[in-house]
C-alpha positions in Angstrom: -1.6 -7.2 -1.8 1.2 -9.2 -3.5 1.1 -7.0 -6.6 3.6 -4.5 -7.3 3.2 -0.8 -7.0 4.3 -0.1 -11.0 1.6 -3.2 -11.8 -1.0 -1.2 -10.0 0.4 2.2 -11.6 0.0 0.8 -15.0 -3.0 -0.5 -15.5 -4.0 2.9 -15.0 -5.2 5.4 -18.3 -3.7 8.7 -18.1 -5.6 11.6 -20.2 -4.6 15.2 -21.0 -6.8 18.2 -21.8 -6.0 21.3 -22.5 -8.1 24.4 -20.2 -8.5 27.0 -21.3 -9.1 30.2 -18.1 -12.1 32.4 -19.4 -11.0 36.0 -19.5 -11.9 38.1 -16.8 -12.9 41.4 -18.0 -14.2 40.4 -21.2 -16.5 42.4 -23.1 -20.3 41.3 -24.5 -18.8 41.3 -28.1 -15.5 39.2 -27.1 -17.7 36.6 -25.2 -19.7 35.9 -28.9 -16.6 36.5 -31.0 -13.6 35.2 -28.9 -10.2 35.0 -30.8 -9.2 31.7 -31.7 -7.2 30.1 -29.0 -3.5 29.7 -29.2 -1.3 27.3 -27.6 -0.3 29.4 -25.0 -4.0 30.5 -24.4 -4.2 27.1 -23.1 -2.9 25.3 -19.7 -2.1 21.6 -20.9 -3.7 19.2 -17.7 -3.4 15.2 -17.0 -5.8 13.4 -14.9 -7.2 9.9 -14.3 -10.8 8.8 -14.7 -12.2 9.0 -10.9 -14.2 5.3 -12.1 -10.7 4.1 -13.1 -9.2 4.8 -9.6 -11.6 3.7 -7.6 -11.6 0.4 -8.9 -8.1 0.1 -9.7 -6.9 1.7 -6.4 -9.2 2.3 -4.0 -7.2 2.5 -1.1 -6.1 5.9 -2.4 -9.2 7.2 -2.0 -11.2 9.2 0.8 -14.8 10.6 0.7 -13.1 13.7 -0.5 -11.3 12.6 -3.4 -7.9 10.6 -3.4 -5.4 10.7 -1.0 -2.7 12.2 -1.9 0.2 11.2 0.2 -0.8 7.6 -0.2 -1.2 7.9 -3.9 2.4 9.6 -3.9 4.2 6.9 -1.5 2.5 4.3 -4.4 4.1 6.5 -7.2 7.4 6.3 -5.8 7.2 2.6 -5.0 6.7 1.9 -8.7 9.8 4.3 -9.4 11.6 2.1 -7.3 10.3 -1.0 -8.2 10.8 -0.1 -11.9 14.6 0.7 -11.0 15.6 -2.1 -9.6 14.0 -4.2 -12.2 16.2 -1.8 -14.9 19.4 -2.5 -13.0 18.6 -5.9 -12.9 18.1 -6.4 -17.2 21.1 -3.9 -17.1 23.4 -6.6 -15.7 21.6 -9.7 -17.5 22.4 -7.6 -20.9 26.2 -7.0 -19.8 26.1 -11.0 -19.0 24.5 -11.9 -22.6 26.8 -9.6 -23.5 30.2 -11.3 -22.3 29.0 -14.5 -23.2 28.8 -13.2 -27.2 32.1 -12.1 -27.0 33.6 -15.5 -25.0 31.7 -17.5 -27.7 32.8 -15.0 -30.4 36.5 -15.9 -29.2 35.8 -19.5 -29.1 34.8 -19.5 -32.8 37.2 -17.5 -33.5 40.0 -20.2 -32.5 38.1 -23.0 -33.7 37.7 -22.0 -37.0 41.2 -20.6 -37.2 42.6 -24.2 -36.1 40.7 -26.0 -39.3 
């Protein structure tokens, strides 16, 4: 495929949730009444829709679920990718950048000759 890795990654939705572990030597009257859950009661989780992967990227897939190397090498791909492009807007900004300040210098003498 000639799409990128971080094109790929992206179109994906990530969701959180929290879980919350069910106690395991609660009583009868705590599993009616439980205490209201606190923050640290709960375990936060991020996952992607299993629909959403299969037909985003389903060669990351097996009959067991996804594959997680593949969907690792794909991950750091995009990392890469996403890098390079950084560096790359890095040094167009410094060259936007130099060419303010030559222009800035040109005014500068222009006006200061009228």
């Amino acid at each position: 495929s000639s799409e990128s890795a971080s094109d790929m990654l992206s179109k994906l939705d990530v969701y959180s949730y929290e879980y919350e572990p069910i106690p395991t030597n609660a009583t009868e009257d705590a599993a009616t009444e439980p205490d209201p859950p606190t923050p640290a009661d709960a375990d936060r989780h991020f996952g992607i829709s299993p629909k959403q992967l299969k037909s985003e990227l389903p060669h990351v897939l097996t009959d067991g679920g996804f594959h997680s190397p593949s969907l690792k090498a794909l991950m750091i791909q995009a990392i890469k990718e996403v890098h390079e492009e950084n560096k790359l807007l890095r040094q167009q900004l410094q060259e936007i950048r130099e060419e303010h300040q030559a222009f800035k210098a040109y005014l500068a003498q222009v006006m200061g000759t009228k």
